[in-house]
N, C-alpha and C positions, 0 to 999 in steps of 0.2 A: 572302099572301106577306109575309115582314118583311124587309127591306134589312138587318138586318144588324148593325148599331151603333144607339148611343145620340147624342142631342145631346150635345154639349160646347160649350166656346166656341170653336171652329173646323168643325162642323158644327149645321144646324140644320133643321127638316124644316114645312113649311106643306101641311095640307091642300089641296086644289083643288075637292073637290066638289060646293061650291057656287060657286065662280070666287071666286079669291082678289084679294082686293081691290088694284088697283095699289099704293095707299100703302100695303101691307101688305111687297109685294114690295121697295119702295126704302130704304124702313126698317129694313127686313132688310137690303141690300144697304148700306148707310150705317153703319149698326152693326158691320159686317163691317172696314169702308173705316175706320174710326177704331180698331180694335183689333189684332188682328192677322190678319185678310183670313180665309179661311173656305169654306166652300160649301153654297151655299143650295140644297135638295131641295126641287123645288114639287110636291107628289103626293104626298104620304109624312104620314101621322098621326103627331103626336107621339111613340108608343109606337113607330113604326116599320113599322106597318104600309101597304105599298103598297096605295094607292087610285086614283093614277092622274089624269094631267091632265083637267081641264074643255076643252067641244070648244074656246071661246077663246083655249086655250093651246098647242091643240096644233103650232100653225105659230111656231116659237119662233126662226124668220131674224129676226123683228123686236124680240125681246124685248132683245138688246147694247143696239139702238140706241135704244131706249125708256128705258132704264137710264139710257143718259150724255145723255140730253135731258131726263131729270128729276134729275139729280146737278148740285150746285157744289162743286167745278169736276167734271168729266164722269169716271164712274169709266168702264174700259177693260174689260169683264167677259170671261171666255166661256163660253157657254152651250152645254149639250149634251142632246140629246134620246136619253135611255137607255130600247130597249124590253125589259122584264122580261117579267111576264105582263100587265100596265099599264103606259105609260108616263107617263115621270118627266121630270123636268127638273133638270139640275144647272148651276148659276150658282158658278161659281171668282171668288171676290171677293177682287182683293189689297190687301194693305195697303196704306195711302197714307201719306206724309211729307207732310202737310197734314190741315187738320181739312177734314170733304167733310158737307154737308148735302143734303136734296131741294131742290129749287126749291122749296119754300117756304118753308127758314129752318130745317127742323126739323133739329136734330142728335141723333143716338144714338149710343149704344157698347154691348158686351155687356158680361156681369159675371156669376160663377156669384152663384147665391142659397144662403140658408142650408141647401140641403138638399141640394145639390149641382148643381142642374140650372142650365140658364144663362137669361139672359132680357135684351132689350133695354130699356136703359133712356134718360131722356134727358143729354145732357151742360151739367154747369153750367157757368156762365160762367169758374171758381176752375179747372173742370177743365179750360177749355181751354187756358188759359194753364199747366196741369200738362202737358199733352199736348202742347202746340209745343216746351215747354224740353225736354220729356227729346226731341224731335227736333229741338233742334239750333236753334230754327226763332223762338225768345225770350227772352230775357234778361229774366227778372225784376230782375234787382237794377241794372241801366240805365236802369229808368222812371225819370221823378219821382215825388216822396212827392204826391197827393193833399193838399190845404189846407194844404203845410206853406213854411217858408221858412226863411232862409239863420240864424237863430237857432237851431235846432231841433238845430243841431250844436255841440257843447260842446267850449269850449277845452283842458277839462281832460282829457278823451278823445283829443285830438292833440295834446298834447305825449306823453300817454300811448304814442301811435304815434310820435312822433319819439322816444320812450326804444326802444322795439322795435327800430324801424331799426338804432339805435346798438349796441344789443343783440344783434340778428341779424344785421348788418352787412347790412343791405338795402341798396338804391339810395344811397349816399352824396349824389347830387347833390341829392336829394331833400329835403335838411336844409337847402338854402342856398335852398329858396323859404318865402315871407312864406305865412300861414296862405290866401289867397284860392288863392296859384297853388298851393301843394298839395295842397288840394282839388277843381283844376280839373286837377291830373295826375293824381291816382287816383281820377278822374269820380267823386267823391262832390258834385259839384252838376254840374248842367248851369244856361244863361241861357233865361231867358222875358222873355219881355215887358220886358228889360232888366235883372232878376231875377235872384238864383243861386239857385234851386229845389235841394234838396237830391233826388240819389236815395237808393231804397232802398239801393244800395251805402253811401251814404253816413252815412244814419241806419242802418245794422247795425254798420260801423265807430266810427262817433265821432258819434252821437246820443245828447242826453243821455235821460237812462233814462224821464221820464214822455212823451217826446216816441214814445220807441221804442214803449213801451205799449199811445200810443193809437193811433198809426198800423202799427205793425207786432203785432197780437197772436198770430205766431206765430214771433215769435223769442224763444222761450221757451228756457232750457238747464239740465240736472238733473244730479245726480251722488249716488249713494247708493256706499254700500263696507257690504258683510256681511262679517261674520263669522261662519258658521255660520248659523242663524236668529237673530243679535242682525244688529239695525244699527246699524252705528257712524256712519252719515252718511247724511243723506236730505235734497238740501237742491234748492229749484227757486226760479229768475231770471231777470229779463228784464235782460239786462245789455248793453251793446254787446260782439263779439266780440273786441275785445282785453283788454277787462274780463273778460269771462266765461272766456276762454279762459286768461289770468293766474289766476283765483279756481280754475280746474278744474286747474291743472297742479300749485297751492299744495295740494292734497286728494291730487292726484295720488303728487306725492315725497315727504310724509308716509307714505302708505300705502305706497311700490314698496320696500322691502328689496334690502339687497344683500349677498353676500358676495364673498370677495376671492379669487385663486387665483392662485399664484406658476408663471410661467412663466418658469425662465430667472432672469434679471436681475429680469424685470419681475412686477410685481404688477397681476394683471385684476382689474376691477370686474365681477361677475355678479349685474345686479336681475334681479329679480320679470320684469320689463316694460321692454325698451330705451325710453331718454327719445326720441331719436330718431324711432323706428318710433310711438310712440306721438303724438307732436305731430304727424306727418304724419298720420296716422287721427284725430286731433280739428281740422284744419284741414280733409281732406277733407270727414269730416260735417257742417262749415259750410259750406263753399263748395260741395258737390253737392247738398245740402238741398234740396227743394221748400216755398217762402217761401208759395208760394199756397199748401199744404194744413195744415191742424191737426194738429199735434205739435209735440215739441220733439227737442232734440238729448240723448237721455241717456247718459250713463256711468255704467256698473256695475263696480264691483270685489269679487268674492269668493273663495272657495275656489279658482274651480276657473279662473279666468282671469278677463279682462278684454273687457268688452263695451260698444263703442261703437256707436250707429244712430240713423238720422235719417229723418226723412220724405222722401220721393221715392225711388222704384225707381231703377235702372241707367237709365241714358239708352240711346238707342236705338245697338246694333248692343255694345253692353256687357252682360257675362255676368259671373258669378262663377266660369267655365270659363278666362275669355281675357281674366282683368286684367291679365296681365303682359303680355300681347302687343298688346293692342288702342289704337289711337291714342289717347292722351290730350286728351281736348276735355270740358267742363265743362256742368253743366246752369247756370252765374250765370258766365259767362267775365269779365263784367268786377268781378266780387269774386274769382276766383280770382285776374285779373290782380294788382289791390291785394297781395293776402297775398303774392304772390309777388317782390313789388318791394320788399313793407320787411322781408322775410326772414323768413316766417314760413312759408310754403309751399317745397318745393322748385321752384328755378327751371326746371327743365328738364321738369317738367310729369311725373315720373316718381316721384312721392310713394310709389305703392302700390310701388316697387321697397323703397325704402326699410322699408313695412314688414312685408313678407317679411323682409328683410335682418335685421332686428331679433331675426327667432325664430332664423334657420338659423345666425347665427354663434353661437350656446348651444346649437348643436343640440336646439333642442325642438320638438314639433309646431308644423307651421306655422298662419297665420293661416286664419280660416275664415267663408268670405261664405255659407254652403247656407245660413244663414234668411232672407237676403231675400227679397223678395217684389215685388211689382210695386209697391208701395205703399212699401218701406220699406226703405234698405238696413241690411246688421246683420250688425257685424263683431265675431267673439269672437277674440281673441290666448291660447291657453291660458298657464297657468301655466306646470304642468308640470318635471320634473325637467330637468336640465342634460347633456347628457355633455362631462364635462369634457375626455375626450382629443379628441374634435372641434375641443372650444374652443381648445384646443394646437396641433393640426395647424394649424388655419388662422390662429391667431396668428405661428407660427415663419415662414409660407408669406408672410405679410405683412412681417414683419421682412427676410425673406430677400429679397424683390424689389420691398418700398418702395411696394407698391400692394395696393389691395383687390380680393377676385376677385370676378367679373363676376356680376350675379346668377344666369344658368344656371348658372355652375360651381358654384356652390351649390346650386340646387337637384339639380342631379345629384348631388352627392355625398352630399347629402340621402339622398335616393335609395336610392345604394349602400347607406349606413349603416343603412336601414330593409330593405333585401332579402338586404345581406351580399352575394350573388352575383346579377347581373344581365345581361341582353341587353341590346341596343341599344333594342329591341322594348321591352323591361318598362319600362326607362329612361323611352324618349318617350311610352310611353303613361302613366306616373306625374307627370310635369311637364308633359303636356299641351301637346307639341310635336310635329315633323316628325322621324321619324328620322335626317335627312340633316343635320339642326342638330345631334339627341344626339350622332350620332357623331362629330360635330368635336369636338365640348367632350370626348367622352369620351378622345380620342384626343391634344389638347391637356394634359390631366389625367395621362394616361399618360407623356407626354414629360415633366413636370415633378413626375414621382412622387408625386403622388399618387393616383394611381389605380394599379392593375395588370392589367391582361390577360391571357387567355388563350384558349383553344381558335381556332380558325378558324371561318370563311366565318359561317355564320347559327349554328353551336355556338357563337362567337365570345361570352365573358362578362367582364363586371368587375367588381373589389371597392375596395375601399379599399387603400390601402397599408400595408407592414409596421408605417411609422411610428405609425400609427393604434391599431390593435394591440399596439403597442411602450407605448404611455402608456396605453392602456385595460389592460395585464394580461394580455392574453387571446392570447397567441402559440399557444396550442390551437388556437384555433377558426383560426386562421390558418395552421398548419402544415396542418388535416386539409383545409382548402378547400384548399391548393397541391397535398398528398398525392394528390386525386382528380385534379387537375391534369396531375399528372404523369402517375398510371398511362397517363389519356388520350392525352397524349402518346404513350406509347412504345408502345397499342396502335397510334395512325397511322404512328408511322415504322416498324412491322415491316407493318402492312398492303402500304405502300406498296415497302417494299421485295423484297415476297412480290411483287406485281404486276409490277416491272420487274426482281427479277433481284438489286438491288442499291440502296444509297439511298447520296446524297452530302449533305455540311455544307449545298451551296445546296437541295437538295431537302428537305430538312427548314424550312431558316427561309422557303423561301416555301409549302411544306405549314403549319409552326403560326403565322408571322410575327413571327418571335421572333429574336433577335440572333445574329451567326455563333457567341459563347461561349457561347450558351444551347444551340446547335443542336447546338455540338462536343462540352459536356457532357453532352446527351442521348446523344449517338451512342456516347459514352464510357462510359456508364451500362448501356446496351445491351450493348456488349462486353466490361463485365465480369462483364454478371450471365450472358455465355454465349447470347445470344441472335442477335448479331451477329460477324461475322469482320472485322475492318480488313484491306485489301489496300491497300498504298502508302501514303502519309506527306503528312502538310500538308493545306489546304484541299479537294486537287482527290482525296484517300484515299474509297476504296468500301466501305463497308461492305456484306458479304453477309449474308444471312438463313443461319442455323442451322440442321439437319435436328433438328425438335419430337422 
């Protein structure tokens, strides 16, 4: 008999029939505990074939507790004795928010192999300090530097930083401390032994370059731009991050293009690549980076958009699903602190708001995180064409009420723009929300025209507004979406009023939810095409059904 499935890295299957070795069992169960938790089948061949516990195993009340007496710290398992035509043993390993060894030191984790299958292996010392930051649980860049001292920080790299502050209008008060205490406000040293020991924060910020070298050899940062298959720029530096980050932005506005588009009075600027959206996504891939593993931070520009990634996966409870939504907390908090005090970071810890914001007011495809990996995040911004009547509507919408709209309101009308006609439904499940949030923004949207409604209850859909339509050209596609609208319409007010008899102004606008003149012009449309009879005058008038 075969069970069924294959291994992966969340099942894994050990023999018993020779009595499978205790260290074979914690090891497994360790490798579980450090990745992402799993279940271990003791009686099961590799291939899947049921073999069946050894008589040792078969009383498996004791095996929980033999688990967290050989675990540090003590993993909590549960264990279940499954009888097939043999019985088996299945051990639910969860993941831990802590690194967990055996009682004897040994640490493991899984990992698939090159051929697809998965395998335990052991954890280095580099990875575990990768594996406590993306939980939360270590701040690399708050140690101190190993062998180094309060030299090893270049004056010419902070004033470099007191120009940014001034620049970015960061922490103002920050300009009135002497070179020791502003280094001891954005913990780029900590004291030793009496000593100002410079941290990693510190030598990434304002370390002079052979010092970063030898002691940091993986803050490396690269930046190439194609054209086609030529390359116009292919250039890699170990440079401090307000250095590298000035060298990369200088490569950057060179390459980003822009044309111009008269709204109004005013004349828009429309690049390549919002300056904005983009300094946030080269700020983020420094300060979420993993410092302990080898790579660097590269930027790519070519044809087809813009790709920035850096070593270290999403930190734990962070997806590419639920950036917009998920609490902003850092894998190096106290270097995001820094960037965020001399204005180089967004202060409110809501960067990645910003660079969505950067595609959706051009209306162009938005940003896209699907090639990360556990290993690496990687983010492409496409190019991509513009639609300029978008760019319109939400330029006039900002003139008109002196604030920018909220990032959902964007993405929903995103949204709209890409379906034309939508539910509430298509809505939240395209922006990867709660329906009971879409339909406030959508209904918010509605009252302030730009959006339009129609149908009722779960028929209930929306589009964009005339306005939209109005500067795109395209008053077609927008008559024939209202035109089906309607018919709609006026097949529910004769339904309804085939069912009672009669139908009045208030029964129709709480039948489609539509305004007492929209309701009065339907009922009027009705009785002239001959379908309905008006009996009595004003609000409280009945209309009768027709004999077909």
């Amino acid at each position: 008999m075969n069970i069924g499935f294959l291994e992966d890295m969340t099942h894994e299957f050990k023999s018993d029939k020779t009595k499978l070795q205790d260290n074979e069992i914690i090891d497994a169960v360790v490798a579980f505990a450090n990745s992402d938790g799993g279940e271990l089948y003791i009686g099961v061949e590799d291939d899947g074939e049921i073999t069946g516990l050894h008589a040792a195993h078969m009383d498996i009340t004791q095996l929980a507790a033999f688990i967290a007496n050989k675990t540090v710290p003590p993993i909590a398992v549960r264990v279940e004795r499954i009888d097939l035509d043999l019985p088996i043993a299945r051990i639910e390993v969860p993941k831990k928010t802590a690194i967990v060894s055996s009682s004897t030191g040994k640490i493991q984790r899984r990992r698939i192999k090159a051929d697809g299958s998965p395998e335990n292996i052991p954890m280095y010392p580099y990875e575990i300090a990768t594996r406590l930051s993306s939980l939360s649980l270590f701040d690399y860049s708050a140690q101190p530097v190993p062998d180094s001292d309060y030299s090893d920080l270049d004056s010419v790299e902070r004033e470099r930083l007191r120009n940014i502050i001034r620049a970015y209008r960061g922490e103002a008060s920050l300009l009135e401390l002497n070179d020791e205490e502003l280094d001891k406000a954005l913990q780029f040293v900590i004291q030793q032994d009496g000593k100002l020991i410079p941290t990693f924060c510190g030598l990434l910020m304002i370390g002079k370059r052979e010092s970063l070298r030898r002691s940091m050899p993986t803050a490396e940062s690269a930046i190439q731009v194609l054209s086609g298959t030529d390359v116009r720029v292919n250039e890699s530096f170990y440079l401090p991050i307000i250095a590298a980050f000035e060298k990369i932005t200088e490569y950057f506005s060179a390459w980003n293009r822009e044309e111009e588009l008269e709204v109004g009075l005013f004349r828009i600027s429309i690049p390549d690549y919002d300056q904005r959206a983009f300094r946030e996504a080269l700020v983020n891939a420094f300060s979420h980076r993993d410092y302990a593993a080898l790579g660097r931070v590269r930027i790519q520009i070519n044809d087809d958009g813009l790709t920035i990634a850096n070593p270290g996966g999403f930190i734990e409870g962070i997806t590419a699903d639920n950036l917009i939504d998920a609490e902003p907390h850092g894998r190096n908090p106290v270097l995001a602190d820094a960037l965020k005090r001399i204005g180089l970071a967004e202060r409110t810890g809501r960067g990645i708001d910003r660079i969505f914001e950067g595609s959706l007011l051009y209306g162009r495809l938005l940003p896209n995180y699907s090639q990360s990996s556990t290993t690496n995040v990687k983010l492409f911004i496409p190019k991509g064409p513009t639609d300029k009547a978008f760019i319109q509507m939400i330029s006039h919408e900002h003139q008109r009420t002196g604030r920018s709209l909220p990032i959902y309101s964007l993405l929903v009308m995103n949204s709209l723009r890409k379906f034309h006609k939508a539910s509430v439904q298509d809505v939240a499940e395209d922006v990867n929300t709660d329906e009971a949030r879409t339909r406030a923004t959508l209904e918010l949207l509605t009252e302030s025209g730009l959006v339009e409604a129609g149908g009722t209850g779960r028929g209930r859909y929306y589009m964009l507004g005339h306005k939209y339509y109005q500067k795109k050209n395209d008053m077609v596609s927008y008559t024939r979406q209202k035109d089906i609208d309607v018919i709609r319409h006026d097949e529910l007010i004769l339904q309804l009023a085939k069912q009672q008899g009669y139908v009045k102004r208030a029964d129709v606008i709480d039948l489609l939810h539509i305004t007492p003149s929209q309701a009065y012009r339907a009922l009027l449309r009705l009785a002239d095409n001959k379908r309905l009879t008006p009996v009595g005058k004003g609000a409280g008038a009945k209309y009768i059904p027709m004999d077909d």
